[in-house]
C-alpha positions in Angstrom: 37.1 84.5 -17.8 38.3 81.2 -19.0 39.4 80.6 -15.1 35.2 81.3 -14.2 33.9 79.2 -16.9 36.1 75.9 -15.6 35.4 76.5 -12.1 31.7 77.0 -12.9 31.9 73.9 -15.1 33.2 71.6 -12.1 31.0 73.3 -10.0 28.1 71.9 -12.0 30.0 68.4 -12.2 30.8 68.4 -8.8 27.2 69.5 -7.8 25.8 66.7 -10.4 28.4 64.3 -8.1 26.4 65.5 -4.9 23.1 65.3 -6.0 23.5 61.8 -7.7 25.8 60.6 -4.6 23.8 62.5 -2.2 22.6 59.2 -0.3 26.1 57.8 -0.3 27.8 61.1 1.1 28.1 62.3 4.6 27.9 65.2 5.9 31.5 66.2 6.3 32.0 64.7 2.9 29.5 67.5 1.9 31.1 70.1 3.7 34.6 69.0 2.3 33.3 69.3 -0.9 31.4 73.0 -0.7 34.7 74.3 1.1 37.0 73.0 -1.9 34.6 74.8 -4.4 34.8 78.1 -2.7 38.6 77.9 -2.5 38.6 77.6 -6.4 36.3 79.8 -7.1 38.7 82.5 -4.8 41.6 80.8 -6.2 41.6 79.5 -9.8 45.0 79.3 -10.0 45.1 76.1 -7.7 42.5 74.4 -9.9 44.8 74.9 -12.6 47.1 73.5 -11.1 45.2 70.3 -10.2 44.3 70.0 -13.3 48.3 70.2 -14.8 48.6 67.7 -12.1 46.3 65.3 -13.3 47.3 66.2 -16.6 51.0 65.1 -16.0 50.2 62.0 -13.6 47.9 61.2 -17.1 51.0 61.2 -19.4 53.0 59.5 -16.6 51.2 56.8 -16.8 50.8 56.7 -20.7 55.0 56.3 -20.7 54.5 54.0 -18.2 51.8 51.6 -19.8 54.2 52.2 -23.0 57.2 51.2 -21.5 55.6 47.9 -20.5 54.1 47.3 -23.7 57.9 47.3 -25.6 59.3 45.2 -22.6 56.5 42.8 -23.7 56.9 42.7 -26.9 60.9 42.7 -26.3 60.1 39.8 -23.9 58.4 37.6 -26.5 61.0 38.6 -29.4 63.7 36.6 -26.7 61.3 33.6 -26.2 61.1 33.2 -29.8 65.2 33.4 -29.7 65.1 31.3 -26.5 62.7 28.4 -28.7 65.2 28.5 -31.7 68.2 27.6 -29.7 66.3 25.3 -27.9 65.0 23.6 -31.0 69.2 23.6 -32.5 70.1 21.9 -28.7 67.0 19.3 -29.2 68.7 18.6 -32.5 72.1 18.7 -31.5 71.3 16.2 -28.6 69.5 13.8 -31.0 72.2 13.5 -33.3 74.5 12.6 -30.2 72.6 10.3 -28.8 72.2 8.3 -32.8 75.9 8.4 -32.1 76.5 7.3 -28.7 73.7 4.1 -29.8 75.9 3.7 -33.0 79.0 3.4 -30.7 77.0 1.1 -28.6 75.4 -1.0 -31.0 79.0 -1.6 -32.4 81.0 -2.3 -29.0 82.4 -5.6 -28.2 80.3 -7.5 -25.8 80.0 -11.0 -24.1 75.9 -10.6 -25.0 75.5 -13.0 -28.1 73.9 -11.7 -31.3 70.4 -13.3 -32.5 71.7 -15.6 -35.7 74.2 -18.1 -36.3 77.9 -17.5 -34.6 81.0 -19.7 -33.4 83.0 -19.0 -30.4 86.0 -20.9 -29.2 86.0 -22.9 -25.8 89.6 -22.5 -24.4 88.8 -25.0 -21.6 86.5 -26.3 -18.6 87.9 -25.7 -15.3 86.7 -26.4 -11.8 89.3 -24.0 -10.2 89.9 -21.3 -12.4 87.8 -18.2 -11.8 87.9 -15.6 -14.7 84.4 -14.3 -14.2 85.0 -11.1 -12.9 86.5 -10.5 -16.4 83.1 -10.7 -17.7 82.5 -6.7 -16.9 85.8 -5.5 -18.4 86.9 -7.7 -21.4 84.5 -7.9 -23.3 85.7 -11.1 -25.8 86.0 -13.5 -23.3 83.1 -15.1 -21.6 83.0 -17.3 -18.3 80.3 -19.6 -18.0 79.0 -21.8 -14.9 77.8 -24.8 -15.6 77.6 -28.0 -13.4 79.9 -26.4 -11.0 83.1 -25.7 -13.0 83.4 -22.8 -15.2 84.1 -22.8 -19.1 85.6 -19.6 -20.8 84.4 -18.6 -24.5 86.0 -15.9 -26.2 84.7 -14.1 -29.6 82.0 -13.7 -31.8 82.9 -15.4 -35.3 80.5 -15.1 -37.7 82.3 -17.5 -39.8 83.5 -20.8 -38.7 86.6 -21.0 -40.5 87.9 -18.4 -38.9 86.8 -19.7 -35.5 88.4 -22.6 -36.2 91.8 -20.9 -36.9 91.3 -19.0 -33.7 90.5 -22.2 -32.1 94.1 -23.4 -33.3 95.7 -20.3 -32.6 94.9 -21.2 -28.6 96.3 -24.7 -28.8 99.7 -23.1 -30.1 99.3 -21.1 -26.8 99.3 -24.6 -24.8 95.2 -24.8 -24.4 94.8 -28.1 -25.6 91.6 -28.0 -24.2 90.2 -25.3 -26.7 87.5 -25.9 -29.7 84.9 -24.6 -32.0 81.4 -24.1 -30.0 78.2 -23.1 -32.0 75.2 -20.8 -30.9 72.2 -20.2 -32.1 69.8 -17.0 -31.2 71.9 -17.0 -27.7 71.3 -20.7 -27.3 74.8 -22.9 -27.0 74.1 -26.1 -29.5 75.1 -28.6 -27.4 75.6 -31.8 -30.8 77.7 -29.1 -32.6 81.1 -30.7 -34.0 82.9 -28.6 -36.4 85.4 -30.9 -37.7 82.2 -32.8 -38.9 80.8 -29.4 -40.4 84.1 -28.7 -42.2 84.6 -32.6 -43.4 81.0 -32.5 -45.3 
């Protein structure tokens, strides 16, 4: 009984179908029809089974749509993870790159500082070529001017000690060597430091 009151049920739906979709259906899609609702009304075993079917493709897809829901949700849990260790790289690379400028900042160099500082000319030589020193050693200095070169070497922020240096070099035989001054990267050409130290 319960059998004949589902098959009489989508008999009526599938007859409501027909007559609503009667313009759109052709005639073999009519006879299709009629011919699958006498073989359920003879058999009404095979419309249970249909609808078990569609009952199991139903919950098939249910797990399904699930399963992609917690891979989702398990996808965005690992970008969070993902953005936090990227954040503790951003900050780790910061930090290293303070430090690298730090070590830059505070490396010896032939570039002059802005301010007052001495360095010590060791001579002026037409034939002597140190300036592919300039690159590697960084305290020494070649300068071309008028043809010959003249060598500087250090930064002395004080001109006594540039002075001792500058004595130092002579003991070395570079009778040639004195006390230069420079100001903001500009050599001051009237600088005499004997003077300066004798006031």
């Amino acid at each position: 009984m319960k059998y004949l009151k589902l098959i009489t049920l989508s008999i009526l739906l599938v007859g409501f179908y027909t007559s609503s979709e009667a313009q759109t259906l052709s005639k073999t899609e009519k006879k299709a029809i009629k011919r699958e609702i006498k073989t359920f009304k003879k058999y009404p075993e095979k419309w249970v089974r249909l609808q078990n079917n569609h009952k199991e493709e139903v919950e098939l897809l249910e797990a399904t749509v699930e399963d992609l829901r917690n891979k989702l949700e398990k996808a965005r849990t690992d970008k969070r993870s993902v953005e936090v260790k990227n954040q503790e790289l951003s900050e780790k690379l910061a930090a290293l790159e303070s430090q690298y400028l730090t070590l830059k900042r505070n490396a010896p160099s032939t570039e002059l500082p802005d301010g007052t500082v001495y360095q010590v000319q060791m001579g002026y030589y037409q034939y002597l070529d140190l300036l592919s020193f300039n690159e590697r050693l960084k305290v020494i200095k070649a300068e071309e001017v008028n043809g010959a070169k003249r060598y500087m070497i250090g930064h002395f922020e004080n001109l006594l000690d540039a002075v001792q240096f500058s004595n130092d070099i002579k003991k070395l035989g570079i009778d040639d060597a004195f006390v230069t001054q420079y100001i903001d990267g500009e050599r001051n050409i009237d600088f005499d430091a004997l003077e300066v130290l004798e006031q």
